[in-house]
N, C-alpha and C positions, 0 to 999 in steps of 0.2 A: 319123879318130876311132877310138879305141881299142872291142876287143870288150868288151862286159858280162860280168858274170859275176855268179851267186848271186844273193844280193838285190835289187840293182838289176835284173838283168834280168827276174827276177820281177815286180820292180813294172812293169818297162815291159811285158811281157806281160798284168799287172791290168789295167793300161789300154788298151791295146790290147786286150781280150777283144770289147770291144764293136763294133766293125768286122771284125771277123778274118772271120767267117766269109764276108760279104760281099768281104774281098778277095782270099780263096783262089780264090773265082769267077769270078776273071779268070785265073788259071792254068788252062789248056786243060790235063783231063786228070787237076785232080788228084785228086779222090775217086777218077776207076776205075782209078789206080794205086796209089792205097792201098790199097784192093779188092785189084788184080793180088800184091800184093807181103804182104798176108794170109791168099789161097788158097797159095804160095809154102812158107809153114811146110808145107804137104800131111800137115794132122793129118787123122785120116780120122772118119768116123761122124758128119759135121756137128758133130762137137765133142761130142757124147754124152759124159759123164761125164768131161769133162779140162777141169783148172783153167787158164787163162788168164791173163798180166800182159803190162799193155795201159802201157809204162812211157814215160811223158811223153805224156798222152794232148790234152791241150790244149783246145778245145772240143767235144772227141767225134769229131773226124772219122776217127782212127785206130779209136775205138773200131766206132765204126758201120762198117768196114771189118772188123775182125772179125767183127762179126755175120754180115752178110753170107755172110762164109766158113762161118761154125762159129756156125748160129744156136741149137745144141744145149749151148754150153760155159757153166762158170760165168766171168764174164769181171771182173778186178779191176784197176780204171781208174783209174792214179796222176797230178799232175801237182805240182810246183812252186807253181804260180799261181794263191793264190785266188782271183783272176776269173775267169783258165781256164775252172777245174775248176766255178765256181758255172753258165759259160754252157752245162759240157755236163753238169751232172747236172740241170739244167732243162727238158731236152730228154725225149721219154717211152720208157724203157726196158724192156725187158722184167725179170723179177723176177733173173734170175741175175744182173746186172750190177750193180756196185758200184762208188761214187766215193770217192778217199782224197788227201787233200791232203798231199803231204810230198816230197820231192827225192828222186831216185834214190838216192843215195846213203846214203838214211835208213830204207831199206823197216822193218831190224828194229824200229827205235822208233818206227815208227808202226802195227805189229803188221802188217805187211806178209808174209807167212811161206808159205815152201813147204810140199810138193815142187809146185812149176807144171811141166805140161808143154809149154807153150811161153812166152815172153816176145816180144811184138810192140814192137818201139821206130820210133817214129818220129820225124824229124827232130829229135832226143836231143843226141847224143853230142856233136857241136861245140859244145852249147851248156853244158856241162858245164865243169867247172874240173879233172876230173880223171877223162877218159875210163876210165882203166884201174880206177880207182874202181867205178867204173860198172858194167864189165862185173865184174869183181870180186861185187859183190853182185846182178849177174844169176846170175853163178855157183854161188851159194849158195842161190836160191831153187827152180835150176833142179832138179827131176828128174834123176838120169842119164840120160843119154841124151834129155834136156829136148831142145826146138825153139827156136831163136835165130832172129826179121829180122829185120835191122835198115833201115829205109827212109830216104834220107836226100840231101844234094843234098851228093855225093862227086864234085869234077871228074877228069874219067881222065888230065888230066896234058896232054893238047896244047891249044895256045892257041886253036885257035877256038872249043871249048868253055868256055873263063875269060874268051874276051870276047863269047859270048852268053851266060851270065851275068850280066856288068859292064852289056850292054846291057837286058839286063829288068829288074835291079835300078836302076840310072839313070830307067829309063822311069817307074817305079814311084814314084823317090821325092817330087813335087811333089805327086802325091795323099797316100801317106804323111804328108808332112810339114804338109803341112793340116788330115791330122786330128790332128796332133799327136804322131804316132809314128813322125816321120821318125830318132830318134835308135838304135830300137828297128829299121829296119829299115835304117839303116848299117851296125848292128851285123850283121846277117843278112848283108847282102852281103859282110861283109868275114870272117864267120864261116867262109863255104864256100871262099874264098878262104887262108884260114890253116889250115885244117884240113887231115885229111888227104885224100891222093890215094883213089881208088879199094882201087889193089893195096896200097898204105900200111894202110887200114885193114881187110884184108883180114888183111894181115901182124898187125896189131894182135890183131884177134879168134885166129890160130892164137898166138900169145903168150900169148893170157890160156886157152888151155887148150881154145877149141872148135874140133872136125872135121870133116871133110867140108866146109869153109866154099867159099861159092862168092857169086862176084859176076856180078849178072844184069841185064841193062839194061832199061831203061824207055822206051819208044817217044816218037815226036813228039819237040818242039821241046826235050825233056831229054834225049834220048839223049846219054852220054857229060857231063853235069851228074848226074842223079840213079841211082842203082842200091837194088838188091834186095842185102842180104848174109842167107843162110841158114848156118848148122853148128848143131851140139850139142853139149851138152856134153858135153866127154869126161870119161872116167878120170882120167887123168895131170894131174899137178901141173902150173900154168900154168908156161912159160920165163918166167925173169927173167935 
């Protein structure tokens, strides 16, 4: 089955809002790695006085992973998927935080606007029709010298990791597909699988202009499936 992209994947994420969070709970580990991978941007002063974009933020778990970090920042919480975004701005927030429904790639017309000095993305990019897009108007919103992390299920390229993967995503799909979002999480599986490598979108990010990038791994049963990508934004014009 082919990946989704744009609208359809949106709507299969609509519908899918309603169980998500309950199936994230079967992955051992993943909130205190979105935690791990939010303390990682190392913005200091609990977030005192720095603006926040919290970009593909989905039912809030990303978001509530910033908090965590930087329960002092003002935090601004985008996603795609008006289901998404309805199961996590239902959730109770503290007053700095804010929900904004529009695709990454749309920040400016949906009054989306810097200087932020960090952008937290999670599990984004693959899901995207045009990665470099992406980062493109991370770029733009970023502060100099902004904070980029990107958290995300990046395989490092040898095969035991792409076939414990194949194995969790298989395991997965009979429950999936029962509640009717097995199409939606084909897609996932075969998302991480087409995307890029680790050190690929590593290369990616120093392309589109940020430095210092570095890829950091994620403990337990993801090691070498999921990573941490941290840089800033630079000066210099992206390579093209």
């Amino acid at each position: 089955m082919p990946t989704m992209r744009d609208a359809p994947l949106a709507r299969a994420f609509d519908h899918a809002a309603r169980s998500y969070d309950a199936l994230v709970l079967a992955n051992p580990g993943y909130h205190a790695h979105l935690r791990r991978s939010a303390r990682r941007l190392g913005l200091p002063d609990r977030g005192r006085g720095l603006r926040v974009l919290d970009l593909g933020c989905g039912t809030g778990a990303s978001t509530a992973a910033l908090l965590s970090a930087l329960p002092e920042a003002q935090i601004t919480a985008v996603d795609a998927s008006a289901g998404m975004l309805e199961r996590a701005a239902a959730k109770d927030w503290p007053d700095g935080v804010t929900f904004v429904h529009t695709p990454a790639e749309c920040l400016a017309e949906a009054d989306v606007t810097g200087p932020f000095d960090a952008v937290f993305a999670a599990y984004l990019f693959r899901n995207t029709s045009d990665p470099d897009q992406v980062l493109s108007a991370v770029r733009e919103v970023l502060a100099p010298g902004g904070r980029l992390a990107v958290h995300d299920y990046t395989l490092s390229g040898k095969h035991r990791h792409r076939a414990v993967w194949s194995a969790v995503c298989a395991g997965l799909l009979p429950l999936t597909t029962a509640l009717g979002d097995g199409a939606l999480y084909q897609h996932l599986w075969r998302s991480v699988i087409e995307f890029d490598t680790a050190d690929r979108f590593a290369e990616r990010l120093a392309d589109a202009g940020f430095t210092q990038v570095r890829v950091l791994p994620l403990p337990g049963w993801q090691t070498g499936i999921t990573h941490t990508f941290v840089g800033r934004a630079g000066d210099e014009r992206p390579r093209r």
